[in-house]
Every structure is written in C-alpha cells, then in structure tokens.
N, C-alpha and C positions, 0 to 999 in steps of 0.2 A: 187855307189851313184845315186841315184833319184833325176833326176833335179824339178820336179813336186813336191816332197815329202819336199822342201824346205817352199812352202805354207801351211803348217802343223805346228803347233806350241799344242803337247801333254801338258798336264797337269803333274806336278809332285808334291804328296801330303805329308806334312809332318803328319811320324806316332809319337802317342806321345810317343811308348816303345822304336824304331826300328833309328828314324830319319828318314833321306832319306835312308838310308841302302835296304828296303823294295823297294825303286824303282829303284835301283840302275841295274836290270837286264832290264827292263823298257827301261830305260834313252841309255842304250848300244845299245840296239837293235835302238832306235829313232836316236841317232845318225850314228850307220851302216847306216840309208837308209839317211841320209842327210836335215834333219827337217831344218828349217830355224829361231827354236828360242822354248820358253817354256813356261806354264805358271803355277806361282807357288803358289799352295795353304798353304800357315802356315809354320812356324820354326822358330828357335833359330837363330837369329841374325850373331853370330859366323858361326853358321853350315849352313845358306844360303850365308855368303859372300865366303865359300870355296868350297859351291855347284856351284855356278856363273863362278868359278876362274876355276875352274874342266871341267867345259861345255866349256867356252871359249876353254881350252888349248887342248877338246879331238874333237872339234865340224871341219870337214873341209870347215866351210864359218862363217861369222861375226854371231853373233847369236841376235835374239830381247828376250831379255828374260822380263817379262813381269808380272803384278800380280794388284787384283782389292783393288787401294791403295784411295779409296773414302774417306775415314776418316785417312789419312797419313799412314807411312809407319806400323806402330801400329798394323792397323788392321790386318794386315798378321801375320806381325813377330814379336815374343815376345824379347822385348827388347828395341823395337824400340817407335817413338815420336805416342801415338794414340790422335788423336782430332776428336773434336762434328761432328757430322754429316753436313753435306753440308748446311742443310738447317737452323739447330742450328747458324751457321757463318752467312749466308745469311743475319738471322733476328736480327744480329746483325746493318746492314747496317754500317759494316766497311768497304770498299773494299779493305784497308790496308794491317784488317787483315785477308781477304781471299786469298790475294795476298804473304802475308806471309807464310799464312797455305800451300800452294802450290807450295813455296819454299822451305822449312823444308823437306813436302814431295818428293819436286826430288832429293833433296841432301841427304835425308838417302838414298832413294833409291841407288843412285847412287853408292853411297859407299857399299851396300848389293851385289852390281855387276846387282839391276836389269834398264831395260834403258826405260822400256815403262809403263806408269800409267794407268791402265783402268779407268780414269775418265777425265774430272767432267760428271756425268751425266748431261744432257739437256731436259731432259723429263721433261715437265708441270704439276705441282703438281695441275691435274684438277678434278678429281675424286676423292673423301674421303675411298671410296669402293678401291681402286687400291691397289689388291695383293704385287705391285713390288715396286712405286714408293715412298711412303710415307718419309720420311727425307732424305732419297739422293737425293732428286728435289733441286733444289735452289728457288722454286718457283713456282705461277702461270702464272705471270706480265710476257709476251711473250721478251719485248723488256728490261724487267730489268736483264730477265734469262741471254738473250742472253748478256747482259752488264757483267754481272756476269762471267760469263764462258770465254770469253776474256778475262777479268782479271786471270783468274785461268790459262788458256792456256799459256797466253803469260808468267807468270812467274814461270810456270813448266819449259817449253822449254827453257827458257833462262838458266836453269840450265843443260840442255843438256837431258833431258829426257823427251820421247813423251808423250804425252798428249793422249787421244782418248775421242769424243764427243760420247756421246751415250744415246738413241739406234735409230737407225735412221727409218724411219719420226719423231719418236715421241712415246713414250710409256705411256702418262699420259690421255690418252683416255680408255684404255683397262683395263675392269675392270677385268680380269684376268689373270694367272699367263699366261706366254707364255710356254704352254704344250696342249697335244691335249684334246680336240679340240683345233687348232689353234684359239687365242682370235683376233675376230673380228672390228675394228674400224670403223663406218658408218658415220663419216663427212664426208663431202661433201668437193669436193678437193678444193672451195676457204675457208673456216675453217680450211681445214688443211696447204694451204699455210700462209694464213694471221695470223699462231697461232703458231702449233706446229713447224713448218719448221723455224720459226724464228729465235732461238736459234743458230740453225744451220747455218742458214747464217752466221751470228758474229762469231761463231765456227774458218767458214770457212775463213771470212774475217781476221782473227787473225794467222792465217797459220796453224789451228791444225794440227797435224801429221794425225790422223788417227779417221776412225768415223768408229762404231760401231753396226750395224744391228740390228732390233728389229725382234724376232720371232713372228709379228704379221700380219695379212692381213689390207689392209686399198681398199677396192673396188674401190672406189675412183678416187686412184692411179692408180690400178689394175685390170679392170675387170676379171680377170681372176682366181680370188679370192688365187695366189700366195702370202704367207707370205713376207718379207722385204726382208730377208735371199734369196731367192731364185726368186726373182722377176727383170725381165730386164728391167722394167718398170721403176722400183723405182731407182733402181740400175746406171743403164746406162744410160739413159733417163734423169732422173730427179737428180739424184745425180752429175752424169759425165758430162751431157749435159747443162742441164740445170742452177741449181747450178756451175758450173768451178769446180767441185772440183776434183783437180788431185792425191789426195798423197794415203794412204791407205787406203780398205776398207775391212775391218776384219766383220767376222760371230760374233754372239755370240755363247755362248760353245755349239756344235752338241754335249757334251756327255747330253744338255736336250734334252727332247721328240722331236722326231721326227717334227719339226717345218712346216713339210706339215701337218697336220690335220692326216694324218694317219699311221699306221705303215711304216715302208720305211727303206730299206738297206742305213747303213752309208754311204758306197760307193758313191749311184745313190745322194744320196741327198749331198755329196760331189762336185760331178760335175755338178748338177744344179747350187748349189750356184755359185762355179767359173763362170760357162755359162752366167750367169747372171750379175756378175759382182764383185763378192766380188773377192780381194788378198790374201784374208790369211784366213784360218779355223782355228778356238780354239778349244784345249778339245776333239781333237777325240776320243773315246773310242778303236778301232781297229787302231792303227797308221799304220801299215803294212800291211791291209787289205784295208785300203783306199788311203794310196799310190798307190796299184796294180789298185784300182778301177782306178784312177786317170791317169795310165799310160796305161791302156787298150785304156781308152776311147781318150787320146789321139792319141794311136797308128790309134783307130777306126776312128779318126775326128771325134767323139762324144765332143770333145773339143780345142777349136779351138786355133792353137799353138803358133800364135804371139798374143791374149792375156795372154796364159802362162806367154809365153817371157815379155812379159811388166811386166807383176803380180810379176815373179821373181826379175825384173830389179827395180822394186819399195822398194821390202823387202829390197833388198841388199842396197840400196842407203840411205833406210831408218834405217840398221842396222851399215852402215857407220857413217851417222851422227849425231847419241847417242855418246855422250862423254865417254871417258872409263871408268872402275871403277877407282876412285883413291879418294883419300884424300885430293883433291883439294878442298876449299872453302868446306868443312864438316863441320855438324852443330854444334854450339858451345854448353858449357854449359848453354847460355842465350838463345841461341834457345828452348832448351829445356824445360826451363824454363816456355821462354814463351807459350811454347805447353799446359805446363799446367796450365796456368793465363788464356788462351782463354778456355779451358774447365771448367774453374771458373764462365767466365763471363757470361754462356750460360744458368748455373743449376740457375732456376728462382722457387716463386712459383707461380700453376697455380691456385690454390684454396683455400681458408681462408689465416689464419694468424700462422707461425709457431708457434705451441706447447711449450712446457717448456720441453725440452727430457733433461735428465742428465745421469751419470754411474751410477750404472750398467746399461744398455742398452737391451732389447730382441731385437732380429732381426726375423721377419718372413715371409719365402721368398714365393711368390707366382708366381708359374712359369708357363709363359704363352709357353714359348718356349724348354719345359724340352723334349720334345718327338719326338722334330721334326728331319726331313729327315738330316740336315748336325749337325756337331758339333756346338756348342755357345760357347762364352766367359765363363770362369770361374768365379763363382757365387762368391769367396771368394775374391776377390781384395777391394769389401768392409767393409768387415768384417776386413780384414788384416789393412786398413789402417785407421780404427777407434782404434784399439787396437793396432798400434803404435802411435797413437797420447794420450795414455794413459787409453781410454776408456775400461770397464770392457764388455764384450758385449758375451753373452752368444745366439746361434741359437736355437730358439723354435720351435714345431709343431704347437700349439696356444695360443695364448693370455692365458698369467697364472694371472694379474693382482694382482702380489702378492706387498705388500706397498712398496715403494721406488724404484720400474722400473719402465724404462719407455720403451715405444712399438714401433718398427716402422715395417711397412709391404712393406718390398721390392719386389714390384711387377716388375717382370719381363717380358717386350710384347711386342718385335720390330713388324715391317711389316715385313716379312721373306716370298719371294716369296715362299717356298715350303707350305706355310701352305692354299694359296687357300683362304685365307681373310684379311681385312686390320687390324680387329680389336681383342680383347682377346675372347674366349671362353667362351661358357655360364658358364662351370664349371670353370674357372678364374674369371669371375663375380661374381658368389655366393661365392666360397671361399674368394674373396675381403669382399664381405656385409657380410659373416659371422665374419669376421675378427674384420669387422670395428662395430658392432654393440656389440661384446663382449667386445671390447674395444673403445669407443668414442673419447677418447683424445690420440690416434696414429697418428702418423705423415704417410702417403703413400709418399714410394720415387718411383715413377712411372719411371724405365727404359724402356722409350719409347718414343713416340711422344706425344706432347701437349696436340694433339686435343683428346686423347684416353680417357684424363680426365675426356667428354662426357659420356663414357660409364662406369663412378663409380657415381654415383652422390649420394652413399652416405656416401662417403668418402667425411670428413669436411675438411682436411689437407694435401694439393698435392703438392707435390716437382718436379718437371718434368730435368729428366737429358737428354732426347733429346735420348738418346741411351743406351746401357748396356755393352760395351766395357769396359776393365779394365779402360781409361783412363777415362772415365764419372763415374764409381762407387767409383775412388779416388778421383774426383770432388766431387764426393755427399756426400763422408765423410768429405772432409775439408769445407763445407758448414756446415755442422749438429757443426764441434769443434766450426767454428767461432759463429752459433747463440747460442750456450753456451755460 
C-alpha cells in the first residue's frame, strides 16, 4: 500500500446497462494501492448502499466516500429525496427550510454509506455570463451568502456528514468554465477580500469540514498567475495562514483540463497541487500513475514529507469522524414528503398569466442540453407524472394546434459548465419563437434559471422550475394539475 496514494480519492461512475460492474476492475486496483476514499457519480439507491458497504469492508483505512449532493441526495442517486436548486431555496428566504433541505440531504446520504457532501457551494452569483455558477450560488448579497451557508454547514454536520465550501476564493467572477485557458479573475485583492472571501469566513467560522478549490487564477492573490488548485499563495498563505483554516483542502476534479493554462502530466500537476497546499486530489483520471508520480517525487524531496504526514493525518481524522452508515435518525416518510412541498414552493410564474391548459395535452420538448459533454436527467419524469395524475399527454415535434389541445413547450437550459455559456443557444431560441409564434396561447415550463426568461421574450407564458431534475419536472406537473 501507498501511504501518499491515500490523498487520492478516484471517481467511480455509474453505467446505465452494466451498474458499477464496469468499474469494478477500477475500484480493485484503487484500492490495492490504498486511496483514501471515492467519488461517486450516479446509481440506484440499493446498488450504492452495497457499493459503500463493499469499499468499507475491502478498503485497508476508514474511507471518505463522497458525491456533488448540491440539490440533495436525488441528484446522484435514483431513488433518492432531489430538491430545487440552492439558489431556488435561498429565494425562498426560509433559513428553516434551507436548514432542513441539508438535513434530509446528510441523512440519505448517510444511509447510501456516503459521508462527505460537495456542497454548499459559496461562490457569488455576480456574473450573469458565469458558465458554472448560475442556481448553485445562494446568491449575490456577500454577508447573506455567507449566513446562508452556515446555516447549511452547521446542519449537514450535525448529521455526521462533511459538508465542503466551494470553490475557493470565489468562482462567481470568472466568466468562464474552469478549462484551459485557465479563466482569469482581475479584482483587485481588497474586492476580493471585502466580497468573494466572505462567505468563506462564515464557512470557516461554522467549522466546515472541508473547502474546495476553484480551477481559476485570481493575480491579485497571486502574481504569479498560479490557478487556486496549485497556488501556495492562496492555499497556504491566505487559506492556512491567514484565514485559521485547519481542516481539509481538496482540489476540484483533476480529471478537468489541466487547471495550469496548459497541457500538463497528471502526475506533475498532482504534486504542485499537494506543494501548495491542497489534502486531497479528486477525480484523477490515471489513479496508479499519479500515485507513482506522488511517491517519486517524495522519494526525490520534490514533496515535502511532513506535509504529506499532516495531509494523511487530516483525511484519517476526518474520515474518522463521519458517522457510519446506519439507520440511525433516517429520513422519514414526512421528510420525504416534504422534499417534495419545497420543490412545489419554488415553481413560480416568471411571465404573464397561466393559460387555460386541459387533457389531452402536447408536450414539446426543446432541448437546450441534449448534446452536451456529460449525461442529463431524463426528459420523461414529466411526462410520467402528468399521465399519473390522469392527464392524456401525447410528445410532439411541433405545435399541431389541432381543436381541444392544449400546448406546452418544455424548454430545457440549465447553466451546465461544459457548455462554455450561461444562457440557451441561438438555435434553442429560434426553435422557442418558432414554437411560440405557431402557437400563441402555449404555456413555456422553462427548466432552468429565472433570469433565462430574458432571453425568450416572446414567449407570453413562463413557468420557471429553477432546474430540470426529475424532482422539479414532478413539481411542474403537480403545478400545471393544481391550475386545472
């Protein structure tokens, strides 16, 4: 075993034919060299609480097993409670039921076997252009964020699962994805202490477990034009030093681009980061090739061994004290419940006056997200859960406007960092006006962000669900029974 190779925490993805089967040679080999935890994208409920149970009993040290549970456990795993979007909650101004929503989510969690939550994000929803940050922000308002997020910290943890603030400085400057070229932030370092860092402090003064690195350059910070990931400046200095903050500092996933600005062996940019000052790597794409990088450069003093030593001594303490998986205080069937009453409370309209929609129904899906780089939620959870509420609901290609239908255009357009912009495509635009202009009196149920409303303007009839997750498309159909 690799004592080094424990600051590694691989990805394991679920297939939708295969399950975890497909990583199952993967997982064996991560655990031969001694990873120190995992991070897991997508599955079946059932089949991650026995994937969790399995890593536990084959893993030789405590494992952080870990997954990006920003809109509850839901968004991973199928089965599980999914709620609105961070920032959907926020503008609720309940801190109740943000405090709720982040209970719900540590206790499924907990129960799936996983013990670390990659959120709440803390990034400043300050850019409208921002590739990444769009409804996971909680906000603009520096000191309401940072209120926010305390509230969410402190009552994840109290359910025994870490919490992580992320991305740190600040990501709601950079109006681009974090890919190369490394995206740039040119505030000026009292802008960014007096704004973005704020959050962070509250984060910090709330005990988060763990904060989370942004793949961006801030000059500023760093003359040396080093991304967050790999900067000693930010890292050690300003994080460690500056800030008090003692507990873990995790990368965001090296399996994105190269976070230097330019091509770069996993390895070397491996040991920057450590150098620098991060605890834990996510998402390496080569686990056993950056291991070797890892323990070279040890051997070499290219990495210096009593911060290893501390980095290891952190995970371990930190993978200690996650509660284990059990069935302890697991969510009830009101929880549940109310997972889905707060993704009721959030589907608002943003534009005109709801339409007169009745059965039969056409559904006409306009997808802003059909092409892109990772998998999306399945388009049918709204469909499904109109035509169990009794509705006749038939998918079109376009507007038939034949007598006694009626029309709705489920447009589909999160912010999804792989796409490189915040808002839908020209051709998502014109298919909207073509849409709407054949048919007038259609209702638009916009899965996505509020403000995107801006960009249909002529569309008379907007339903805004905050997001396209099964649990908001089953929100926007018990909206559409109730104004029936």
């Amino acid at each position: 075993m690799n004592r080094v190779a424990q600051l590694l925490l691989p990805a394991i993805g679920w297939d939708p034919h295969r399950g975890y089967d497909a990583a199952q040679e993967g997982i064996g080999r991560a655990l031969a060299l001694g990873v120190g935890g995992f991070v897991l994208h997508g599955g079946e409920q059932d089949a991650v609480r026995a994937l969790a149970k399995q890593l536990r009993h084959r893993s030789s040290v405590p494992l952080l097993i870990g997954a990006e549970l920003e809109r509850g456990a839901g968004q991973q795993f199928a089965g599980a409670t999914g709620l609105p979007p961070l920032a959907a909650i926020a503008a609720l101004n309940d801190v109740d039921a943000l405090r709720r929503a982040a209970r719900l989510t540590a206790r499924e969690a907990r129960t799936l076997g996983v013990n670390w939550a990659y959120a709440p994000v803390v990034d400043l929803d300050l850019l409208p252009d921002n590739a990444v940050t769009g409804s996971r922000s909680l906000g603009a308002d520096p000191q309401r964020v940072g209120a926010l997020a305390s509230e969410w910290v402190d009552a994840c943890q109290s359910e025994g699962v870490l919490a992580c603030a992320k991305h740190f400085p600040g990501h709601g400057r950079a109006g681009a994805h974090s890919r190369t070229p490394v995206p740039v932030v040119n505030a000026s370092k009292q802008e960014l202490m007096d704004t973005d860092l704020v959050p962070f402090r509250s984060a910090i003064a709330a005990g988060v477990a763990s904060i989370m690195t942004a793949h961006v350059a801030y000059p500023a910070l760093d003359p040396s034009g080093a991304p967050a990931t790999t900067s000693r400046e930010m890292l050690r200095w300003l994080l460690r030093q500056q800030l008090n903050f003692d507990r873990l500092i995790v990368s965001d996933a090296l399996a994105l681009d190269a976070p230097s600005g330019a091509e770069e062996d996993e390895g070397a940019l491996a040991v920057r980061a450590l150098n620098a000052g991060c605890d834990l790597l996510l998402c390496p794409r080569d686990v056993a090739g950056v291991a070797r990088a890892l323990e070279r450069a040890l051997h070499a003093r290219e990495l210096d061994a009593d911060r290893v030593n501390r980095s290891v001594r952190r995970r371990l303490k930190w993978a200690q004290w996650a509660s284990p998986p059990n069935e302890y205080r697991k969510p009830s069937a009101t929880d549940v419940v109310w997972g889905a009453q707060l993704a009721d409370r959030v589907v608002h309209m943003v534009r005109g006056m709801p339409p007169r929609l009745h059965s039969p129904l056409d559904v006409l899906v306009v997808d802003d997200d059909e092409d892109g780089a990772i998998p999306v939620p399945a388009r049918e959870p709204f469909l499904t859960a109109l035509r169990e509420a009794g509705w006749a609901v038939r998918p079109v290609q376009a507007p038939t406007n034949e007598p006694g239908r009626s029309l709705v255009i489920a447009l589909f357009g999160e912010v999804h960092s792989w796409k490189g912009r915040a808002g839908y495509s020209l051709a998502t635009r014109n298919a909207v006006e073509w849409a709407c202009a054949a048919a007038p009196g259609a209702l638009v149920v916009q899965f996505g962000p509020p403000r995107l409303v801006a960009e249909i303007p002529f569309a008379r009839a907007v339903l805004s669900t905050w997001g396209g997750d099964s649990a908001m498309q089953q929100a926007a159909a018990r909206w559409l029974v109730r104004e029936r």
